[in-house]
C-alpha positions in Angstrom: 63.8 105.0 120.4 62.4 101.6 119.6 59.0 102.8 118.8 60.3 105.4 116.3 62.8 102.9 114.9 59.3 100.3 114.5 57.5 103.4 112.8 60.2 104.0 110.0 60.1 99.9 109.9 56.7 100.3 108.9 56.9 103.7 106.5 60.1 101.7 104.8 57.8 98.3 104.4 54.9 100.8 103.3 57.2 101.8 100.4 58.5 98.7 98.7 56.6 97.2 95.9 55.8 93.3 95.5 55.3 92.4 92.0 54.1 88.7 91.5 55.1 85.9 89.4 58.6 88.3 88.6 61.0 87.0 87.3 59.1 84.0 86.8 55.9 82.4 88.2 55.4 81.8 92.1 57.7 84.7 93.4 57.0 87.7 94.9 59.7 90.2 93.7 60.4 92.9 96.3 61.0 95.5 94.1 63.4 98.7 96.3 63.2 101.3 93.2 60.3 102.9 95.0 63.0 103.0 98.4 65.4 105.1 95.8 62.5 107.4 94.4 60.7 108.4 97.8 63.2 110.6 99.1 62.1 110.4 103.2 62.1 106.6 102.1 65.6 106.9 100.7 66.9 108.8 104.1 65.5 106.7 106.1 66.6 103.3 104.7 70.1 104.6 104.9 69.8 106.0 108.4 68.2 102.5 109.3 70.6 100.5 107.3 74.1 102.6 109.4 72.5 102.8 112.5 73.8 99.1 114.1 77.4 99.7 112.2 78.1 103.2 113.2 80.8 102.3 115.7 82.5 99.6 114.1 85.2 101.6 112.7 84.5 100.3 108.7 86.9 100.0 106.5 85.1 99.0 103.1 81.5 98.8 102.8 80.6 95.5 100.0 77.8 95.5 98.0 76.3 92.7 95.8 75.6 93.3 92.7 73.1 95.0 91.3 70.7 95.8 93.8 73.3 95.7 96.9 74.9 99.2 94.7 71.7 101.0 95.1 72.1 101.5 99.4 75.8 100.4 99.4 77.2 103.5 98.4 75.0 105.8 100.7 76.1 102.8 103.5 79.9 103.7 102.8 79.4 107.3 102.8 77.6 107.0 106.2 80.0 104.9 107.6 83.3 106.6 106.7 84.3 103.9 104.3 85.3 102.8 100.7 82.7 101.0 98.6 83.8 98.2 96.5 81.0 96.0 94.0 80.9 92.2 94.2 80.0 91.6 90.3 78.6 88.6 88.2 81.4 87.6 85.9 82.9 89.3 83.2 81.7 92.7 84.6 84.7 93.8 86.2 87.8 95.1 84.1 91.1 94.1 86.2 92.5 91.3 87.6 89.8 89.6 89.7 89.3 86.6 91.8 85.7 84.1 91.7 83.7 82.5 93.8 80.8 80.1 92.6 77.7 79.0 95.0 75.2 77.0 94.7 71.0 77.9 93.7 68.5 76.0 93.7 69.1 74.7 90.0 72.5 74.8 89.2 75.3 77.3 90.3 76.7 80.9 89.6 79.6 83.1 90.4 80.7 86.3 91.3 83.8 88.3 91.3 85.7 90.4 93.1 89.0 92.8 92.0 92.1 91.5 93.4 93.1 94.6 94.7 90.0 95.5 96.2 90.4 94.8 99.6 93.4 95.6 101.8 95.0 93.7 104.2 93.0 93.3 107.4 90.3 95.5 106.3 87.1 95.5 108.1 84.3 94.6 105.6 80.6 95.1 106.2 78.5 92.8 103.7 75.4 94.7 102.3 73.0 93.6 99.8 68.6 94.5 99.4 67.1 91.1 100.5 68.7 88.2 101.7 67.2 84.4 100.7 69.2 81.3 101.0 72.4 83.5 101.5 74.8 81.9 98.7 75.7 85.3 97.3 76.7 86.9 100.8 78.5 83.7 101.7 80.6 83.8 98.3 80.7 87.2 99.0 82.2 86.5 102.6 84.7 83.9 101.3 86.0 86.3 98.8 87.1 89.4 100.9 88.8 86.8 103.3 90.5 85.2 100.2 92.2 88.9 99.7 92.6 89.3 103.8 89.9 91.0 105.0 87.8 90.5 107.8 83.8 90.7 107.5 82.8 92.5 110.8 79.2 92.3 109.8 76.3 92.2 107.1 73.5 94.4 106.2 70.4 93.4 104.1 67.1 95.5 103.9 64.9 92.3 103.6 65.5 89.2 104.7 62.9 86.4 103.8 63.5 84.4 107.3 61.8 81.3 106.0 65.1 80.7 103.8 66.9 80.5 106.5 69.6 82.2 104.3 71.3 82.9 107.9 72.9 79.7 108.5 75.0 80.2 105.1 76.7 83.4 107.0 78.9 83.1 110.3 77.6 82.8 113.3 79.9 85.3 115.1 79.5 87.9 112.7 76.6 90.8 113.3 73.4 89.9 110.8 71.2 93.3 110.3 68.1 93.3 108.3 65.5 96.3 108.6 62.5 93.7 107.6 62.5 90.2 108.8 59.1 88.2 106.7 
């Protein structure tokens, strides 16, 4: 099995774009449209993505915004769970609760419904890549704000070098399909 999980590794890898100096110059953008419009690429992602969460009985899967929508739904679906967005702010139209983190220069927030998570829910985290890990950390302190409890987190890329990993809990199950 891990031989044909390292070969879809490598077909997934295969089919994500870099475009350079995007959005601005010195970064390589990893660009997952081309996951979404190869369709063994697509099935495969989300098979590789469910795979390490399958039997941890989720309650709500939690995608970052924008590109953490794109896998998180198919995630839920897989897993037998709800989906609920972690937005930038202003996006979302109830009552809502905000967490701000830092970057590199400056800060920004997200948001979360208040109503979004119940009680003692158990959350999986997903987003596409995972850098210095501020989003998935605000992320992580929001659903425990409303009483959840993040059982895990799920990225496709994760740019090791970052180290966005310290920013998460060390207890808590980090999955990412490509490690660079």
């Amino acid at each position: 099995m891990e031989k044909v999980d390292q070969s879809i590794k490598e077909y997934i890898k295969e089919n994500i774009r870099t475009v350079n100096d995007f959005p601005k110059k010195g970064i390589q953008f990893k660009d997952i449209t081309t996951l979404l419009q190869d369709k063994r690429a697509l099935e495969l992602t989300s098979y590789m993505l469910s795979k390490p969460f399958r039997h941890h009985n989720i309650d709500c899967v939690v995608g970052l915004e924008s590109r953490g929508f794109l896998f998180g739904t198919n995630l839920a679906m897989d897993l037998n769970a709800g989906f609920v967005p972690v937005r930038k702010p202003g996006k979302l139209p109830a009552a809502s609760i905000s967490e701000t983190y830092a970057l590199e220069y400056g800060e920004d927030s997200v948001e979360l419904h208040k109503d979004a998570i119940p009680e003692n829910a158990r959350v999986l985290i997903h987003d596409d890549l995972i850098a210095t890990g501020g989003t998935a950390a605000a992320a992580t302190r929001l659903v425990k704000r409303l009483g959840g409890e993040v059982v895990g987190y799920s990225f496709i890329i994760e740019l090791s070098f970052l180290e966005g990993r310290k920013m998460l809990e060390d207890s808590t199950q980090i999955e990412s399909i490509l490690i660079e």
